[in-house]
C-alpha positions as CSV (number, residue, x, y, z in Angstrom):
1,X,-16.5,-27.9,14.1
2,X,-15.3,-26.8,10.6
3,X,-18.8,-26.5,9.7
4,X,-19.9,-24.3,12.7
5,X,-16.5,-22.1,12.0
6,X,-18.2,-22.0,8.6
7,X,-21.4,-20.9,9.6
8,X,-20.4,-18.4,12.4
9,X,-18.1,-17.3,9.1
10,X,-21.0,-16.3,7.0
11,X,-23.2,-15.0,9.8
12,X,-20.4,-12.5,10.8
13,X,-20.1,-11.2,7.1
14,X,-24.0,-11.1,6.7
15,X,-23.8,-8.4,9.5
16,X,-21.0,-6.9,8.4
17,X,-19.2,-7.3,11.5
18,X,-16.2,-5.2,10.5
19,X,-18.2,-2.1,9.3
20,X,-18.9,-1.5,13.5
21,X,-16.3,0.8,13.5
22,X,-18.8,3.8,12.0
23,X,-20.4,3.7,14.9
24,X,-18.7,2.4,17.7
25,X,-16.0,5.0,18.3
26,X,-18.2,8.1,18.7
27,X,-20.5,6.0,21.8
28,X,-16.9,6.3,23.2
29,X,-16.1,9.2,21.9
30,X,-19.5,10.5,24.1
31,X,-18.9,8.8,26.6
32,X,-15.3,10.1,26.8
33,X,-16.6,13.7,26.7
34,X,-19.1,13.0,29.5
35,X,-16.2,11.9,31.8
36,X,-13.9,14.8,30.6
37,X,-11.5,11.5,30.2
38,X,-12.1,7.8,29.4
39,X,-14.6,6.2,31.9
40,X,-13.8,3.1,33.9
41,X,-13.7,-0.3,32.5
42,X,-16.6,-1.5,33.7
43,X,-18.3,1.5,31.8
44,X,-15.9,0.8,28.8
45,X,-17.4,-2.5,28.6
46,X,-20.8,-2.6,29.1
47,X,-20.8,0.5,26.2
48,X,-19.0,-1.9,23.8
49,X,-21.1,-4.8,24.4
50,X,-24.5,-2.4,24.1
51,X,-22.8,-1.3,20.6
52,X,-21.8,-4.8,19.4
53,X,-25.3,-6.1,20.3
54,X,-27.3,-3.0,18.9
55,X,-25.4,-3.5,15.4
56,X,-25.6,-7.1,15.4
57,X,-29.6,-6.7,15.9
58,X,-29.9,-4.0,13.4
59,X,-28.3,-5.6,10.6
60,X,-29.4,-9.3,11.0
61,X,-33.0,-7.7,11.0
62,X,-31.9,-5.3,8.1
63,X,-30.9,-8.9,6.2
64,X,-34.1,-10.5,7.1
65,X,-36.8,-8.1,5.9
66,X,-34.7,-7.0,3.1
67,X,-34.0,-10.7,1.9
68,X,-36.8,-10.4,-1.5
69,X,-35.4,-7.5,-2.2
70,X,-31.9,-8.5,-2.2
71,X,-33.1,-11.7,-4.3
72,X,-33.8,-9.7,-7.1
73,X,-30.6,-6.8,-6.9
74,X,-28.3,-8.8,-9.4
75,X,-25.8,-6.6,-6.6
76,X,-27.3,-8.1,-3.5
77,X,-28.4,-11.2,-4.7
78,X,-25.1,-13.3,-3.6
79,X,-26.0,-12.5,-0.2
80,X,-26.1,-14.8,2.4
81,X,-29.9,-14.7,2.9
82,X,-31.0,-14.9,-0.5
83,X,-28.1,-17.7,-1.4
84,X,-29.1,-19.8,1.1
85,X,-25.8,-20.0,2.8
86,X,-27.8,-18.7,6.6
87,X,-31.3,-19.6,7.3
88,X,-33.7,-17.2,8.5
89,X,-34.1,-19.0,11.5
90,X,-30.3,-18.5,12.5
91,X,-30.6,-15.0,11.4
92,X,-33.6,-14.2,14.1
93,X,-31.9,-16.3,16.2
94,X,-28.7,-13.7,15.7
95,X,-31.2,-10.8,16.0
96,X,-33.2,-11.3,19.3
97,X,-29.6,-12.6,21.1
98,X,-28.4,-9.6,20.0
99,X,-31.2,-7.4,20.5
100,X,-30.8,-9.2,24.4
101,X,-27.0,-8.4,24.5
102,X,-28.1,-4.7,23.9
103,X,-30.6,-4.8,26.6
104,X,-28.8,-6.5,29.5
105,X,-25.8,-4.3,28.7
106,X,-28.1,-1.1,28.9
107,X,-29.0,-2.5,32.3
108,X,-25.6,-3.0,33.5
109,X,-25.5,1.1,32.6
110,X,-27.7,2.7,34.4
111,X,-31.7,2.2,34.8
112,X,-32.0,5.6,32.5
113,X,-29.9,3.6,29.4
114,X,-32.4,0.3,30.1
115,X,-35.7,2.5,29.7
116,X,-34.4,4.4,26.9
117,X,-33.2,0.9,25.1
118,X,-36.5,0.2,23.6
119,X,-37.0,3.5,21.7
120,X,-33.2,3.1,20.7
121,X,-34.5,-0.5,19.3
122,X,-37.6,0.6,17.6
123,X,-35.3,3.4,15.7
124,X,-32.3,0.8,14.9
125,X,-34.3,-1.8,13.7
126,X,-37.5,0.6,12.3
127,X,-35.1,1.7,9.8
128,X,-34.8,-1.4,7.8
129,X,-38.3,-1.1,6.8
130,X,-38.6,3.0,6.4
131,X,-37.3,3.0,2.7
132,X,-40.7,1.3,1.4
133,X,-42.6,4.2,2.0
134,X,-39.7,7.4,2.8
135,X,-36.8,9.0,0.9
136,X,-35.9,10.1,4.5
137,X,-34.7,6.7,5.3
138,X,-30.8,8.2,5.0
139,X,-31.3,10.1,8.0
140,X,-33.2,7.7,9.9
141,X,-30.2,5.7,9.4
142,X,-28.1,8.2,10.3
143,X,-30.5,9.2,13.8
144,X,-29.5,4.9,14.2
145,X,-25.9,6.0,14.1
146,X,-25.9,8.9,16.0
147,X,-28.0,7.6,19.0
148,X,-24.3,6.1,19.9
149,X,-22.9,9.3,20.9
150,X,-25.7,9.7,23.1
151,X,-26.1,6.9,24.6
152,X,-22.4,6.7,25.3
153,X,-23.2,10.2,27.2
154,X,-26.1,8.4,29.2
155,X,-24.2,5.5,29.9
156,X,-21.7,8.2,32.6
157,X,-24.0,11.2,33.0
158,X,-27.9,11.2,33.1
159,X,-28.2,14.6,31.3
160,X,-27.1,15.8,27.6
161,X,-25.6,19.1,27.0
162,X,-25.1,21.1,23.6
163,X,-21.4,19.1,23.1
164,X,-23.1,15.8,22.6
165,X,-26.3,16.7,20.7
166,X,-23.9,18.2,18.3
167,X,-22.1,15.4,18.2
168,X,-25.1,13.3,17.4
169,X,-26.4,16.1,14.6
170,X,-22.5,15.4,13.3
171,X,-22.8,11.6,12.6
172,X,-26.6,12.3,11.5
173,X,-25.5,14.2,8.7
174,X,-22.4,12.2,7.7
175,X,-24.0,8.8,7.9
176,X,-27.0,10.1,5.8
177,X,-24.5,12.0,3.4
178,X,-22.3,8.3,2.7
179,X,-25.4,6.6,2.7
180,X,-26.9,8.7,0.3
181,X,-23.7,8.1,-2.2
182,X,-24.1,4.1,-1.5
183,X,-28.0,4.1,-2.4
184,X,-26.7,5.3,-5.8
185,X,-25.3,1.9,-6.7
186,X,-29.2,1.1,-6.9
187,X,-30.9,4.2,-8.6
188,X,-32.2,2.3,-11.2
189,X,-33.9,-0.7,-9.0
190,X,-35.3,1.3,-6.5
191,X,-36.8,3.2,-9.3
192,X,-38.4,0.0,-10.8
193,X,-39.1,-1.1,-8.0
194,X,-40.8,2.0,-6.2
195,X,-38.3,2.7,-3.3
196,X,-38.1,5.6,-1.8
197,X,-34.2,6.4,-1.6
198,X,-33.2,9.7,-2.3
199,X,-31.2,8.7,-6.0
200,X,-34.7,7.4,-6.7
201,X,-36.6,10.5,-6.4
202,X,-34.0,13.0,-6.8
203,X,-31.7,11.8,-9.5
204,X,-28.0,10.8,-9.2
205,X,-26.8,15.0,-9.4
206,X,-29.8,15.9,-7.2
207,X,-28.8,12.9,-4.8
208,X,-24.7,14.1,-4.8
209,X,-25.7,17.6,-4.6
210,X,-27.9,17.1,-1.4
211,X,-25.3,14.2,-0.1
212,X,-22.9,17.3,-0.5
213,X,-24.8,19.4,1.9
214,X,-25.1,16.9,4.2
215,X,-21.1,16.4,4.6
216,X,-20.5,20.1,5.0
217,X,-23.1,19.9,7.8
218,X,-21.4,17.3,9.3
219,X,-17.9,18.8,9.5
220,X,-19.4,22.4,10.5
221,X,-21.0,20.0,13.4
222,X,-18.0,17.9,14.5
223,X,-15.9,21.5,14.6
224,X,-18.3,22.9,16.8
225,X,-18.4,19.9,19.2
226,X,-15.0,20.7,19.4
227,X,-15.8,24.2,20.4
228,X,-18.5,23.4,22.8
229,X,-17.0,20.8,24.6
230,X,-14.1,22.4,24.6
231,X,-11.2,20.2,22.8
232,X,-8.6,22.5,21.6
233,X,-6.2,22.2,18.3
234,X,-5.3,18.2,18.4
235,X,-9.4,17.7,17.8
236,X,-9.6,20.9,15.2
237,X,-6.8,19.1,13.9
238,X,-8.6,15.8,13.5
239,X,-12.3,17.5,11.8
240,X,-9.8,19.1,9.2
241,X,-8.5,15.9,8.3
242,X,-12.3,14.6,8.5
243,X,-13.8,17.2,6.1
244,X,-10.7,16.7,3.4
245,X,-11.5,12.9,4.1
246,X,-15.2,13.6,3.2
247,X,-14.3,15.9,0.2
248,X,-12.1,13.1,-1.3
249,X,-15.0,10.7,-1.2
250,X,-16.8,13.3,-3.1
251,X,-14.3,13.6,-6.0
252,X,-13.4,9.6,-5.7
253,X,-17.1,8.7,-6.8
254,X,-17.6,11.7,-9.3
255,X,-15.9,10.0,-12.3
256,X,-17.1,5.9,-11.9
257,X,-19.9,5.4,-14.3
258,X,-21.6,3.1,-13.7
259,X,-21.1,3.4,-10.1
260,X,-19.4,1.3,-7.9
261,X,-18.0,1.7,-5.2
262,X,-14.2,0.9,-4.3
263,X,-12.9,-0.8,-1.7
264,X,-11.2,2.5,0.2
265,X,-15.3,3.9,0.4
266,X,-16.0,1.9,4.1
267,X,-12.2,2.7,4.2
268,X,-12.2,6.1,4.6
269,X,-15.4,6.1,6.7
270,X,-14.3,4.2,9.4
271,X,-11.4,6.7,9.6
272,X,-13.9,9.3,10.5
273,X,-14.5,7.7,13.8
274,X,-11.6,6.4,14.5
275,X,-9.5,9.7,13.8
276,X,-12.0,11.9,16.3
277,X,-12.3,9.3,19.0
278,X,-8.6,9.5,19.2
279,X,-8.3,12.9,18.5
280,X,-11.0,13.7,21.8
281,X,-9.1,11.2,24.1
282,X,-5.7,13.1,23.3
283,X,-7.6,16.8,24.0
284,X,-9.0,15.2,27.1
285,X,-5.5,13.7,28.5
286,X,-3.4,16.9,28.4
């Protein structure tokens, strides 16, 4: 028993089970603004176990084909993969239960959700492999995040309306904006090694200039959700707090050299989520 606790242990932080929270509050958060309110439990549900599964899938297959990579990162190299503390085998195993999780709870949804799963697949787990030959593998990563809102939207309605694809542009542009900021931990090795991330190409003040851009596009998005949908003060409220949250991120990682990340980086993200999900169920309750 202690050493399947063990293992389940290390398969858990492979995935970074914890780090679900960037995505998993804006599928509600569409969902939420489909409804005008928070959909029924069997909805609420089947969305959470979609999310949980779609993660899992995407980052156990992320861990797999980036495994000689990681080897070599002296940052990456402690990983589970490349220490030898999981086995391939259990992380495929991990990624096609998962990737069935996803599907059977897309079929609970609706028959729409289960057609659509297998393009929502080929983009979550596609990404993992798109920064070998793209420096547009940021916003592929951030189209992987913000298929949630949408498919939370599918999940109660079987259309999309302006609301929810700029919701989806929203966590595009964040996601590729902090992911842009986290590539630059590895400027130098994707370099050597010719990967495409934006650092790479562009340089770290190109990189944090363009990461910039992205941000502001992403609170100009969320405040026009907010607008579109319509949500009222409580959720302007909440993208104020989001833009200073993204601004602060900015100024937190302009004085580390050599860059590292702190702790209050994933931090602060999750916020994000967590602050407008809240902030759209309050608007939508009054």
């Amino acid at each position: 028993m202690r050493q399947f606790l063990q293992n389940l242990y290390e398969l858990l932080e492979m995935i970074k089970i914890g780090h679900s929270v960037l995505a998993l509050p804006f599928a509600f958060m569409g969902a939420m603004l489909a409804a005008r309110g928070l959909p029924d439990g069997r909805t609420n549900f089947y969305i959470l176990m979609a999310m949980v599964g779609a993660r899992a899938a995407a980052m156990a297959f992320n861990r797999l084909v980036d495994a000689p990579l990681d080897a070599l990162n002296p940052r990456t190299r402690d990983r589970a993969l490349p220490a030898a503390r999981v086995s391939r085998r259990a992380a495929w195993v991990l990624t096609i239960s998962s990737t069935l999780v996803f599907m059977g709870a897309a079929a609970q949804l609706n028959r729409l959700c289960l057609l659509l799963s297998p393009l929502a697949l080929l983009v979550i787990l596609g990404y993992s492999l798109t920064k070998r030959f793209t420096s547009l593998s940021h916003l592929v990563l951030g189209l992987s995040l913000g298929l949630a809102p949408l498919g939370g939207w599918l999940a109660v309605r079987g259309d999309l309306s302006p609301s929810v694809l700029t919701l989806a542009a929203a966590v595009i542009f964040w996601v590729a904006g902090f992911d842009i900021l986290y590539s630059l931990q590895d400027e130098d090795f994707d370099r050597r090694l010719g990967l495409s991330s934006l650092p790479a190409r562009l340089g770290a003040t190109g990189a944090r200039r363009l990461s910039a851009l992205f941000h502001l596009a992403a609170a100009a998005c969320f405040g026009l959700t907010g607008l579109l949908a319509p949500l009222g003060a409580v959720y302007a409220g909440a993208v104020l707090l989001t833009s200073l949250i993204l601004l602060f991120q900015h100024v937190l990682l302009s004085s580390r050299n050599p860059l590292r990340l702190p702790p209050a980086f994933f931090t602060l993200n999750g916020l994000v989520g967590l602050g407008l999900a809240l902030a759209t169920w309050l608007s939508l309750a009054v």
